[in-house]
N, C-alpha and C positions, 0 to 999 in steps of 0.2 A: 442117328442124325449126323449130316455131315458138319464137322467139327466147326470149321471154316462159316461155317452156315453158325452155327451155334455161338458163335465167338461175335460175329455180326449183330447178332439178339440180344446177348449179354450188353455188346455194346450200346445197344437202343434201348435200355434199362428192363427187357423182357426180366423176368427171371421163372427158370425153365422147369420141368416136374416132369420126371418120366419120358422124356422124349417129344411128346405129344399135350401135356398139360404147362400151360402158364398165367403166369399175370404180370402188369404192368401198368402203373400208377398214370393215371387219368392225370391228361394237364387239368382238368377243374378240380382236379383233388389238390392238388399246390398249389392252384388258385386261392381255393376253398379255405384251405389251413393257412397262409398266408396273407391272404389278402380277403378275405369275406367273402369271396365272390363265387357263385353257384351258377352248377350247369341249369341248363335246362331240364333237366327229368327230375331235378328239385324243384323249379318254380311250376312244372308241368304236373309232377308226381307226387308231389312230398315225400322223397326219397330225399335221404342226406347224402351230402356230394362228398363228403371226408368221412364219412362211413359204407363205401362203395366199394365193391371187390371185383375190378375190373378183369376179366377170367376167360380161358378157351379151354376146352379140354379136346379139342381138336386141333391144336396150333399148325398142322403142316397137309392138312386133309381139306382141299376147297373142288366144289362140281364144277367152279367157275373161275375165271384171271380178269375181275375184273380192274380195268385202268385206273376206276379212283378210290381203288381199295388201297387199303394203308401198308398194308402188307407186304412183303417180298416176297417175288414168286418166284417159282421156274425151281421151286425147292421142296416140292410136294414128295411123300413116300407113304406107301403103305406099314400101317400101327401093327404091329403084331402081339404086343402085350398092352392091354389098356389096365392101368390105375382103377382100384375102389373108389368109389365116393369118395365115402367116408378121408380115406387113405389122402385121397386129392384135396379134399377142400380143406384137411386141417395141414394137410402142406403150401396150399396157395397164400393159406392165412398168412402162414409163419412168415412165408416168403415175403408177403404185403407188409408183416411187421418189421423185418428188418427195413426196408427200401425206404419206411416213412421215419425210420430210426435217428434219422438225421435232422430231422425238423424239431424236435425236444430242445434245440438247442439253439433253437431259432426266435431270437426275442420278438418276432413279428407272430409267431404262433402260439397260440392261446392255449393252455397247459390243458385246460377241460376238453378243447376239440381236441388232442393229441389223442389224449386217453381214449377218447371216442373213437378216435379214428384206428387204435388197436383192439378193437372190434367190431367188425365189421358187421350190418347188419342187412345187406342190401348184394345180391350177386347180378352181375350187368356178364349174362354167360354169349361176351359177343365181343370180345379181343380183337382176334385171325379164324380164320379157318371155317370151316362149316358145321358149328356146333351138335347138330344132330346126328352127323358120324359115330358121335361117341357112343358105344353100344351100351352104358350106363345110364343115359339120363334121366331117366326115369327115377333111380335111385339116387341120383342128387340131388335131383329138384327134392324129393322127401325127407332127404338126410339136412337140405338147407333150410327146409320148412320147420321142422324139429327142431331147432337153433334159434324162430323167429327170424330168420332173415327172409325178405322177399325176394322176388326173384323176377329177373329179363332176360327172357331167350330173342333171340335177332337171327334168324333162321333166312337163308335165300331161297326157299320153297323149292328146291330138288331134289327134297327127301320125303314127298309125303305119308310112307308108309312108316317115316321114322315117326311121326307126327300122330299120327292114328295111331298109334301102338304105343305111345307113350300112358302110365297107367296116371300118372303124377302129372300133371302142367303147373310150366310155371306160371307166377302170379299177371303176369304179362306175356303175349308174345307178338314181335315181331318176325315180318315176311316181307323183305325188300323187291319192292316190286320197281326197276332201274329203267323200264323199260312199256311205250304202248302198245308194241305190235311184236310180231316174230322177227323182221327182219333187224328192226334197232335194237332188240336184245341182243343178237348176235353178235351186234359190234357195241352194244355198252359193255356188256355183261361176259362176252368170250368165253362161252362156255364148252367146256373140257367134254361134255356127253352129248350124245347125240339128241335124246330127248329131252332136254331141260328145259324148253320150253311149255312143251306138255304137260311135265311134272309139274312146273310151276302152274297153270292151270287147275292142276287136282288140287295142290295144295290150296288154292281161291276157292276152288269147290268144297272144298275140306272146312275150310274157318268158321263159316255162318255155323257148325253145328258143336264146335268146342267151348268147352266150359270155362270160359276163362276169360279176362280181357282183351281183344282182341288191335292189332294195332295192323295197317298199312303203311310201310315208309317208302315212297319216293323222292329216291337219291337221286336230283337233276343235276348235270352237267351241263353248260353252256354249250351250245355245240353241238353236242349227242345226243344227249336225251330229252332234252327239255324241249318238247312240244306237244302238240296235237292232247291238251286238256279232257278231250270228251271221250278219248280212246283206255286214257288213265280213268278216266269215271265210271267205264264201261267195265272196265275191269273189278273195280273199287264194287259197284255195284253186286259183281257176282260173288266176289268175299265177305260182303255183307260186314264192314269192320265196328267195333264200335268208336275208335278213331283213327285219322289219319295224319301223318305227320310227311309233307313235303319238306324237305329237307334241300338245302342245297349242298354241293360237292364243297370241300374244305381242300388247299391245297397242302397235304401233308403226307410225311411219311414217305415210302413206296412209290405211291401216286407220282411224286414230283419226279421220277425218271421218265413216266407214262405220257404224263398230259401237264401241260404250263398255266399256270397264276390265271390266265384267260378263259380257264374254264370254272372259275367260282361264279356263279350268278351272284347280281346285286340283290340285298335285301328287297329292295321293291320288286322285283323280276317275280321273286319267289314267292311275297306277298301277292303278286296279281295272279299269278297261275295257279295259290289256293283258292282263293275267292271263287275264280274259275271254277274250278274243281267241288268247292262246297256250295256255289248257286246249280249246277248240276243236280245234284245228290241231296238238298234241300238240306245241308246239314250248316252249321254255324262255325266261324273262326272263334275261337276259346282264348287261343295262349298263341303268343309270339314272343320270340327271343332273338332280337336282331345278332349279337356277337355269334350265334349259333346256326344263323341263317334258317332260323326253322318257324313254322308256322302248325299249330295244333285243331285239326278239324273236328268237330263231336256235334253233340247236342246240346243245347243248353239245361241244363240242371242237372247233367252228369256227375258222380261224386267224383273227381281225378285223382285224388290222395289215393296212394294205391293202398295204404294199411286201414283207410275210414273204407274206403269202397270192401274191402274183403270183411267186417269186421262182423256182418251177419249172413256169410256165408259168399256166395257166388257174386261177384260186381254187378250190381244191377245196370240196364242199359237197354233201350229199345229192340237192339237184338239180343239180349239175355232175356228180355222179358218175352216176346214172341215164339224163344227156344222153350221156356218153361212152360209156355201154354200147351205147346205143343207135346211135349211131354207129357202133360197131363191129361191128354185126349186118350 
């Protein structure tokens, strides 16, 4: 890794593992310890937000440069030795215990969440980079399941063979879907390969048959992405998800050299374009969290706690239950 590059990260509170593996303490994790206040994939998930181990084991490896990625780009290299699991996640630990080392002392933080939050029980495997690169994942997802910790992959679907080959899924996965057609992906999403469009494709084709909770997030941008509703549905449709999370762009990180404060949609913006999107699709708004700009699509009677949904096996869901049938023919 270019040092200069590395010293940059360092300075953005990354903290580094092997080249290629990091992690870096979620603003809702300081919120959280701090001040009570919780992301969304805890009021969504029932995930704790100060027991979250925000994580990439791909940090410098992306198919894609997209503009409202957090990230720093233009600093991509190929991995030549990747990290154990095992090896990785009880160094990301370590590294997450130092970083929140400093809140013990912080009379606004609550000695019980502290302790909590030096062990992490929840892996959110979606930092930087394009986590399915990692030629391991498979044995991490297993190695974090062993631990009890759950687990969220956030994948940009231009790996799908990494995807189908994985023998372990995690307890969720995300496939950012930025874009309705071919032409506006190429300028949301800038992608580095020629067929990424494609791939992303197989990977929609791929979803409806995996064992595991299945998630849609469209990341809109003012401007770029955010239109044409029934093209996103058409899409949506052929993944077959069991939910969807429209999401608006956050002006942060990276991003703010890319694109200006003008491309955050308003919360209402975001709200009418899920609606949209779940009167299509015949599916229900669930959950919304306006500071997150996010809006949560499903079914109604879904279990969303992602440890009560797993607790007899497979998340149940209109399309887990249609895949079991079918299995069973």
């Amino acid at each position: 890794m270019d040092e200069e590059y590395r010293q940059t990260l360092i300075r953005q509170h990354y903290r580094i593992y092997r080249d290629h593996a990091a992690v870096k303490l979620c603003g809702w994790m300081k919120q959280s310890l701090l001040h009570q206040c919780t992301c969304y994939k805890q009021d969504f998930y029932g995930i704790q937000t100060h027991r979250c181990l925000q994580m990439t084991p791909a940090l410098n490896e992306c198919t894609h440069l997209c503009p409202f990625c957090w990230r720093v780009e233009g600093k991509d290299f190929e991995v030549k030795e990747w990290a154990e699991p095992k090896e990785m996640l009880d160094a990301l630990i370590d590294y997450q215990r130092l970083l929140i080392s400093g809140f013990k002392g912080d009379e606004r933080c609550d000695p019980v969440m502290f302790q909590e939050a030096m062990n992490p029980t929840q892996v959110a495997c979606s930092l930087a980079g394009e986590p399915t690169i990692y030629p391991y994942l498979s044995e991490f997802f297993k190695e974090c399941h062993s631990r009890g910790m759950t687990t969220f992959l956030v994948t940009n679907g231009t790996m799908p063979e990494r995807i189908e080959a994985l023998d372990t899924l995690p307890r969720q996965i995300y496939v950012t879907v930025a874009a309705p057609d071919k032409a506006t992906y190429a300028k949301a999403c800038r992608p580095k390969i020629k067929d990424g469009w494609e791939r992303l494709m197989r990977t929609l084709e791929l979803f409806p048959s995996l064992e595991t909770r299945t998630v849609v997030r469209h990341t809109l941008v003012q401007g770029v992405n955010l239109m044409d509703p029934e093209s996103y549905a058409r899409l949506d449709r052929v993944a077959d998800p069991d939910l969807i999370e429209p999401k608006g762009y956050v002006f942060v990180g990276g991003s703010r050299q890319r694109l200006t404060v003008d491309g955050m949609p308003a919360f209402e913006t975001i709200k009418d374009f899920s609606k949209r999107i779940a009167d299509i699709l015949g599916m229900d708004v669930l959950r919304e969290k306006a500071d997150s700009r996010v809006v949560l699509l499903g079914h109604e009677g879904m279990e969303l706690d992602v440890r009560k949904a797993w607790e007899k096996g497979l998340p149940p869901s209109p399309r887990m239950d249609r895949l079991t049938a079918d299995m069973c023919q």
